[in-house]
CHARMM internal coordinates of N, CA and C (Angstrom, degrees):
IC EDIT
DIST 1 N 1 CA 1.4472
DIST 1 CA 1 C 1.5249
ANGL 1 N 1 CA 1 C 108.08
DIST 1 C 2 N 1.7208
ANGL 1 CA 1 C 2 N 113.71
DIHE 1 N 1 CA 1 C 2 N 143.15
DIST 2 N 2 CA 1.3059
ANGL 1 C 2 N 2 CA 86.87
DIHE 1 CA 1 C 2 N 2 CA -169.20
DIST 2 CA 2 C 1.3915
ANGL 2 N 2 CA 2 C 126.51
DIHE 1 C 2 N 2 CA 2 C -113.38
DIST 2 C 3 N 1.9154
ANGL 2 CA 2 C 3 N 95.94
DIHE 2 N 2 CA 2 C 3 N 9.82
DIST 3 N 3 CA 1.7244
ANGL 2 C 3 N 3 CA 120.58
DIHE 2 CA 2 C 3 N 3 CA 164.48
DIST 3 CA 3 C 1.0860
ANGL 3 N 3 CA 3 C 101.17
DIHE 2 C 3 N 3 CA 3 C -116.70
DIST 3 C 4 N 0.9129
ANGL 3 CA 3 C 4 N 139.87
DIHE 3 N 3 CA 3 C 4 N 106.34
DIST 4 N 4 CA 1.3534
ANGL 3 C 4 N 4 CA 133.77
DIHE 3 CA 3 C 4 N 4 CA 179.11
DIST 4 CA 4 C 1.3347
ANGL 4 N 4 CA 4 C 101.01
DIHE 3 C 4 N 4 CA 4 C -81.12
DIST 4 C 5 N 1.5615
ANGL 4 CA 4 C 5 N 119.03
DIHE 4 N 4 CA 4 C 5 N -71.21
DIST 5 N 5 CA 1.4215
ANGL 4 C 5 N 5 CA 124.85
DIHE 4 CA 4 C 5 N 5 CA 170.60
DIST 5 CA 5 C 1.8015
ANGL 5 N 5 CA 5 C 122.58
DIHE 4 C 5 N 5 CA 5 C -8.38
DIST 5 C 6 N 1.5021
ANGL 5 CA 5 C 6 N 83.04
DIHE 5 N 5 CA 5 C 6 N -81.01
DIST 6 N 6 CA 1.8356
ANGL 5 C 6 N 6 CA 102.70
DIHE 5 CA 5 C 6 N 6 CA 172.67
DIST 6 CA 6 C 1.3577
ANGL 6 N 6 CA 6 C 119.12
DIHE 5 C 6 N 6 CA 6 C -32.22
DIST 6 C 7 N 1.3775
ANGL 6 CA 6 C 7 N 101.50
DIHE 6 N 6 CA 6 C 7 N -49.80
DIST 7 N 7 CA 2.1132
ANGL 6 C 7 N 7 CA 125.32
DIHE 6 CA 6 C 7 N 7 CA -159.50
DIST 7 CA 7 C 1.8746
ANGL 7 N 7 CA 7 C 88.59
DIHE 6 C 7 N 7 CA 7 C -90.24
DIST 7 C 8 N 0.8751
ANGL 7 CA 7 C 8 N 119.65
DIHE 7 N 7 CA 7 C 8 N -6.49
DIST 8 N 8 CA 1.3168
ANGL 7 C 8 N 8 CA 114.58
DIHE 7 CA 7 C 8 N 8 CA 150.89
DIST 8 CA 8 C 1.6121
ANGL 8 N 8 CA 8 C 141.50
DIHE 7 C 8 N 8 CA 8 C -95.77
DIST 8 C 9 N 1.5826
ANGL 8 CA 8 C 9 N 103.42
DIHE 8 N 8 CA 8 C 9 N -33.82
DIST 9 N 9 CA 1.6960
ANGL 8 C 9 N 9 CA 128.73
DIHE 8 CA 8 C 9 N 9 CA 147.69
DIST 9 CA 9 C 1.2205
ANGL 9 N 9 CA 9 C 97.76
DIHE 8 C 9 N 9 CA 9 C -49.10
DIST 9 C 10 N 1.0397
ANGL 9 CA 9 C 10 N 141.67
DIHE 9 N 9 CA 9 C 10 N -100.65
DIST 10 N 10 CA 1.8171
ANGL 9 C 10 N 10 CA 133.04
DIHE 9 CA 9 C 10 N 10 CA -135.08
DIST 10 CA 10 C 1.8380
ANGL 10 N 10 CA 10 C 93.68
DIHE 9 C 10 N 10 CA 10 C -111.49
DIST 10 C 11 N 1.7370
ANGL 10 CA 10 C 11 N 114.98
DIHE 10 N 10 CA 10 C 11 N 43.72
DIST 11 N 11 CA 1.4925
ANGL 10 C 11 N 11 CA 113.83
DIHE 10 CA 10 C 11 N 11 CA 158.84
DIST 11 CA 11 C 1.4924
ANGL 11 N 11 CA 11 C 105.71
DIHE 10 C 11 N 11 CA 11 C 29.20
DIST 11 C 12 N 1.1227
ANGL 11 CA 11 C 12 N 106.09
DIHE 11 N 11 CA 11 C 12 N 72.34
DIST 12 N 12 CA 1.7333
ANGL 11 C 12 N 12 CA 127.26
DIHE 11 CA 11 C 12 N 12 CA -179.16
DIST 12 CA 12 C 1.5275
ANGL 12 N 12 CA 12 C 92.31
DIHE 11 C 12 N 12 CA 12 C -103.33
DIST 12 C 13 N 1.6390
ANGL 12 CA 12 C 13 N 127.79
DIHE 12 N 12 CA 12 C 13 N 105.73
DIST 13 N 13 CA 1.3430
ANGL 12 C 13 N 13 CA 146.61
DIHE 12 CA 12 C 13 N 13 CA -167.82
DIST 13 CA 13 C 1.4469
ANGL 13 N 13 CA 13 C 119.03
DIHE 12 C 13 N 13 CA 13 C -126.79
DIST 13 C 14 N 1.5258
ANGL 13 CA 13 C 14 N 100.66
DIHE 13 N 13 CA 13 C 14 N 4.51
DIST 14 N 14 CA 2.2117
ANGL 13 C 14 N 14 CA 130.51
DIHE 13 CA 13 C 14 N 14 CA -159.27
DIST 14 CA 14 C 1.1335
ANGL 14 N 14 CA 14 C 113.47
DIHE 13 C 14 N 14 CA 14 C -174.74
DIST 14 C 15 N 1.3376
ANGL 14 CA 14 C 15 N 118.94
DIHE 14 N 14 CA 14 C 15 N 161.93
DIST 15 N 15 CA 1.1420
ANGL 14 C 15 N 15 CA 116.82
DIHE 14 CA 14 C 15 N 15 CA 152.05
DIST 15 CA 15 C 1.5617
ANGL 15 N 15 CA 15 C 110.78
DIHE 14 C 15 N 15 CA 15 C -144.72
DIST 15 C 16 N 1.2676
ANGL 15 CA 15 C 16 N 128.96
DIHE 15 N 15 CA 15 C 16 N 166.06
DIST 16 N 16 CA 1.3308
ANGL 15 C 16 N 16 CA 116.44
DIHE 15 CA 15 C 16 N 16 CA -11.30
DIST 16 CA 16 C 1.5294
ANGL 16 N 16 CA 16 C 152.56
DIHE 15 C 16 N 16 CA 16 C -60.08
DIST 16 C 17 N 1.3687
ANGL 16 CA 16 C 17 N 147.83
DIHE 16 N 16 CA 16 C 17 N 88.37
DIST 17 N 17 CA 1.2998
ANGL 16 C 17 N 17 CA 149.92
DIHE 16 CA 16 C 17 N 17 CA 178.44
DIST 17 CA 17 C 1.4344
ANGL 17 N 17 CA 17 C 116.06
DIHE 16 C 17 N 17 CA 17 C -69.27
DIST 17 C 18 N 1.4071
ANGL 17 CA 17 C 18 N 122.75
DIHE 17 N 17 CA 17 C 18 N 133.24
DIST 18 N 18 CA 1.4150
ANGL 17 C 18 N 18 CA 127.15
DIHE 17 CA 17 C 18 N 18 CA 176.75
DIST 18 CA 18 C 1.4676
ANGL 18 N 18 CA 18 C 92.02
DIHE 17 C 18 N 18 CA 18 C -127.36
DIST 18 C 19 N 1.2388
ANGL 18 CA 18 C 19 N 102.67
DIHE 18 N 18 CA 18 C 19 N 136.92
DIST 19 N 19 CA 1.7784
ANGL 18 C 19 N 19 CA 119.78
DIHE 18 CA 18 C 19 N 19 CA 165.41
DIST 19 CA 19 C 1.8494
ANGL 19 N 19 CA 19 C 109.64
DIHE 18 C 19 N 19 CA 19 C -131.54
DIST 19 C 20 N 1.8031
ANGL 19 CA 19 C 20 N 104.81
DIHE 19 N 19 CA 19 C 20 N 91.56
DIST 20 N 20 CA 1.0858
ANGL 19 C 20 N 20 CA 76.57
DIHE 19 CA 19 C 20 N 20 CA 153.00
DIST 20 CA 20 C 1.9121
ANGL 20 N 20 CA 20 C 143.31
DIHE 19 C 20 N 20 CA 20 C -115.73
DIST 20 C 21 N 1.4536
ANGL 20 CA 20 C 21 N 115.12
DIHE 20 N 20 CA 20 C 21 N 160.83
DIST 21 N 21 CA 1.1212
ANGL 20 C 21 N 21 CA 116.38
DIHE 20 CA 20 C 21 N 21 CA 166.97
DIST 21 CA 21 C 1.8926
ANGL 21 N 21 CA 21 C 106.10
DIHE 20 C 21 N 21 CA 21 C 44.13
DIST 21 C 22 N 1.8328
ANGL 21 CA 21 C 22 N 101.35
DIHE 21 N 21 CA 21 C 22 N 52.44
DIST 22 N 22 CA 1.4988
ANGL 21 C 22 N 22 CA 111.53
DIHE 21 CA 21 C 22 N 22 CA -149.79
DIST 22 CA 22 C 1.1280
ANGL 22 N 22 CA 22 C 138.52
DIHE 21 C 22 N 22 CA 22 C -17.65
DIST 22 C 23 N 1.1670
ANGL 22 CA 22 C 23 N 119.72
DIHE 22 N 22 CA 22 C 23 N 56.05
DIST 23 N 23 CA 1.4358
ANGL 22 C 23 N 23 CA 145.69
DIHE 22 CA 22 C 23 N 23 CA 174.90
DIST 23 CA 23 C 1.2617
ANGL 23 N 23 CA 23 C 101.11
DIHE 22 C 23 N 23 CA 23 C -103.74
DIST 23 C 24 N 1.5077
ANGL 23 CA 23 C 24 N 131.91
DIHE 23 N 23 CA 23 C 24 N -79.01
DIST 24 N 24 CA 1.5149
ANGL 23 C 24 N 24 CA 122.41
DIHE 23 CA 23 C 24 N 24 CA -151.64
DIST 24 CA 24 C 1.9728
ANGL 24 N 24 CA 24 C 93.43
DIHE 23 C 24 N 24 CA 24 C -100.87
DIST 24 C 25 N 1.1146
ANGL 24 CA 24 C 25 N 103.34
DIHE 24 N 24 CA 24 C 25 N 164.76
DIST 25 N 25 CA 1.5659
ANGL 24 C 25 N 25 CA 113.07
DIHE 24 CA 24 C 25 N 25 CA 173.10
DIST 25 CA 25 C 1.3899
ANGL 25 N 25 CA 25 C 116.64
DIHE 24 C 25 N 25 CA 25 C -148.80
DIST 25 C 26 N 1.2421
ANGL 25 CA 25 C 26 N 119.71
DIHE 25 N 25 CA 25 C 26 N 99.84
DIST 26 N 26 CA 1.6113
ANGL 25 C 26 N 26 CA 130.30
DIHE 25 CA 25 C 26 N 26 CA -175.98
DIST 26 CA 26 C 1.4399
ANGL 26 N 26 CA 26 C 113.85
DIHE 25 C 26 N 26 CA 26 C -92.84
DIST 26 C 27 N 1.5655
ANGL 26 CA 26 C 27 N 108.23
DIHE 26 N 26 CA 26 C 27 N 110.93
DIST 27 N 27 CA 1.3096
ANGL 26 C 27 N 27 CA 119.18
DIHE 26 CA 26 C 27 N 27 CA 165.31
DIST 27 CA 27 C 1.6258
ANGL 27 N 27 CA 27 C 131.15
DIHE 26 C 27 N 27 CA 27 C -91.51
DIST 27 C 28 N 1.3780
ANGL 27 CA 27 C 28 N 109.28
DIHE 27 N 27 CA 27 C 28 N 129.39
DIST 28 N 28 CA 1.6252
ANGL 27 C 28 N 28 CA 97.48
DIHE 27 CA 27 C 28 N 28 CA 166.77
DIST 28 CA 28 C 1.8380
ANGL 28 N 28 CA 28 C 80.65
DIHE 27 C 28 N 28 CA 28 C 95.67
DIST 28 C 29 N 1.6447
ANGL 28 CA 28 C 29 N 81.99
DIHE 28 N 28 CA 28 C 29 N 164.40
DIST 29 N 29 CA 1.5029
ANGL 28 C 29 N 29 CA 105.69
DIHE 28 CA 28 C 29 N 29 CA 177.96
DIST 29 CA 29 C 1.4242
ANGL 29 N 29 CA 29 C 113.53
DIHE 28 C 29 N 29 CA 29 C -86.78
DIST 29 C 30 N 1.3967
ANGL 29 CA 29 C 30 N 119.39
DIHE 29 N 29 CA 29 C 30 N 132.28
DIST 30 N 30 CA 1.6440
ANGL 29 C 30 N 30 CA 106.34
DIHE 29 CA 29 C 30 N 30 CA -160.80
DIST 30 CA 30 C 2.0320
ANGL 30 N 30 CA 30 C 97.75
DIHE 29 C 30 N 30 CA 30 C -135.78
DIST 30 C 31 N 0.8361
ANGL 30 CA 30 C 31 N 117.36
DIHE 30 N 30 CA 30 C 31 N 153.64
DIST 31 N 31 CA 1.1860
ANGL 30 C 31 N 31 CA 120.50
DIHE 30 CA 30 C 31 N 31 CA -175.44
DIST 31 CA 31 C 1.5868
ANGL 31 N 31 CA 31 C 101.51
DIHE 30 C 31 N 31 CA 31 C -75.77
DIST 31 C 32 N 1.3213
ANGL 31 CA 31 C 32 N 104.34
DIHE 31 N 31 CA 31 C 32 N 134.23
DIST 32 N 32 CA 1.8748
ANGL 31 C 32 N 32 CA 119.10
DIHE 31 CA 31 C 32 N 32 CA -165.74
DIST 32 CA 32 C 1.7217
ANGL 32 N 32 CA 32 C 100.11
DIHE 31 C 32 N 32 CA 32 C -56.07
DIST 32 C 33 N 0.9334
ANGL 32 CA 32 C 33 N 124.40
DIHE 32 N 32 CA 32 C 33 N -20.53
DIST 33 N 33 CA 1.3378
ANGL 32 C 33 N 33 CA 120.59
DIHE 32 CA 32 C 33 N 33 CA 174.17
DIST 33 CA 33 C 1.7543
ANGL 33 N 33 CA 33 C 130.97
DIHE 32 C 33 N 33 CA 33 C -55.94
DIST 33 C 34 N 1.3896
ANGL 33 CA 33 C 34 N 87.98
DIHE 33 N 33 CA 33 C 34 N -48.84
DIST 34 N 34 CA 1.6234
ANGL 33 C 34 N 34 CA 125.88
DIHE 33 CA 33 C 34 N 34 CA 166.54
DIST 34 CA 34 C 1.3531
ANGL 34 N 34 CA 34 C 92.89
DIHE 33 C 34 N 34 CA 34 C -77.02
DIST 34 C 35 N 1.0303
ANGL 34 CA 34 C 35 N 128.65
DIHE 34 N 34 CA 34 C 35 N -43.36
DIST 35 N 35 CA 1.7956
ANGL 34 C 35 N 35 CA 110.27
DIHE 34 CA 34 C 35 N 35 CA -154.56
DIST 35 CA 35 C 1.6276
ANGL 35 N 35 CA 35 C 89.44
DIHE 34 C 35 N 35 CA 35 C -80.06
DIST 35 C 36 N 1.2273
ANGL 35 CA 35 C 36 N 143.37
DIHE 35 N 35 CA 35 C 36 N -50.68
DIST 36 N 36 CA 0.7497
ANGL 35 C 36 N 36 CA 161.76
DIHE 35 CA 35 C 36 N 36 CA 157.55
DIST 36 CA 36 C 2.0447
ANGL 36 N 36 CA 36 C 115.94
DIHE 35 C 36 N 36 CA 36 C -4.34
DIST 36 C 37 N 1.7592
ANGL 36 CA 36 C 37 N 82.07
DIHE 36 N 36 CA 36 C 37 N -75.34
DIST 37 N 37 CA 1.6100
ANGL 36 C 37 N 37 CA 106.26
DIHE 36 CA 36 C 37 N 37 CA 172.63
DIST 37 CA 37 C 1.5454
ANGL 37 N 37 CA 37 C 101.21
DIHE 36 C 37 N 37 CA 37 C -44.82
DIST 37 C 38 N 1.4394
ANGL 37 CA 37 C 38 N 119.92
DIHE 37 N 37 CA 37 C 38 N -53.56
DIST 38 N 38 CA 1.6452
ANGL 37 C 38 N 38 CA 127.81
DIHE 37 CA 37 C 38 N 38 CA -154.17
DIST 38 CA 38 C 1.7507
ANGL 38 N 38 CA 38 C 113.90
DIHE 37 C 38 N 38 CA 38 C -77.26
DIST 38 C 39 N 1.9179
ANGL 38 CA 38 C 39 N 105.81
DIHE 38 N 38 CA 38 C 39 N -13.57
DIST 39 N 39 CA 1.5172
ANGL 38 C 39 N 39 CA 121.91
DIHE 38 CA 38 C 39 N 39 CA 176.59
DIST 39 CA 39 C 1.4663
ANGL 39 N 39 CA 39 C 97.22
DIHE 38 C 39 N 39 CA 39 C -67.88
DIST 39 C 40 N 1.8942
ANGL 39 CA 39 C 40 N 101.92
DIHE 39 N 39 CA 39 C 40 N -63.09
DIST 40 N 40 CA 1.2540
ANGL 39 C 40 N 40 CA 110.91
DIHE 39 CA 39 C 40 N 40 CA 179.89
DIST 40 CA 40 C 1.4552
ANGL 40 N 40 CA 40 C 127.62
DIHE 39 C 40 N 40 CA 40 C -47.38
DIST 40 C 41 N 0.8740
ANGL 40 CA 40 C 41 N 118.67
DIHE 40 N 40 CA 40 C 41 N -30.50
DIST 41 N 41 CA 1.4962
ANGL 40 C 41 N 41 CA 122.55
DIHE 40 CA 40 C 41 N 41 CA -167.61
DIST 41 CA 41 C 1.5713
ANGL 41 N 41 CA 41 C 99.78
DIHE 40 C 41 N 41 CA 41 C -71.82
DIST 41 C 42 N 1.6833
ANGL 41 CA 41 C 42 N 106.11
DIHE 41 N 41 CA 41 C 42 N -51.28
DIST 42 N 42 CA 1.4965
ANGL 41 C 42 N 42 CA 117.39
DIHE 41 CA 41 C 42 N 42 CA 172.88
DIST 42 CA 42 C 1.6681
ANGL 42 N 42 CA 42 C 125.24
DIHE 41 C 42 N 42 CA 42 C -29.79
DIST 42 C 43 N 1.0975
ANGL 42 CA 42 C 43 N 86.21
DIHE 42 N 42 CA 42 C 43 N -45.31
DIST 43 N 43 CA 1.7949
ANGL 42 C 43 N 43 CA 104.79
DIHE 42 CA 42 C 43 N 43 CA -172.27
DIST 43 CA 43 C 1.4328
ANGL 43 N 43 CA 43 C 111.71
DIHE 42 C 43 N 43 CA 43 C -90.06
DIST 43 C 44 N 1.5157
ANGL 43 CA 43 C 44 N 125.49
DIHE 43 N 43 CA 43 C 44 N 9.46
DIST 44 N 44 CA 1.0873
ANGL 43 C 44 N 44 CA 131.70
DIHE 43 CA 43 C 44 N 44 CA 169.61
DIST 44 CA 44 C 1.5558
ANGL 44 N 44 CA 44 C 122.52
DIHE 43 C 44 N 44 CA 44 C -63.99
END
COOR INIT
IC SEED 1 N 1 CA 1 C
IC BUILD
């Protein structure tokens, strides 16, 4: 693993993992539309 640290912070068990601004956490490959929606939502 090549964060170990990190992949232990936000229980990173796959990838792809998105954490943003640790509020939202996006799993799996998602169509940029959605991925998109789930940034936005973050920054709410």
């Amino acid at each position: 693993m090549e964060f170990p640290d990190l992949a232990r912070r936000y229980q990173v068990t796959g990838v792809p993992k998105t954490v943003v601004n640790d509020v939202i956490e996006i799993m799996g490959n998602k169509p940029e539309d959605e991925f998109i929606a789930e940034i936005l939502r973050a920054t709410e």
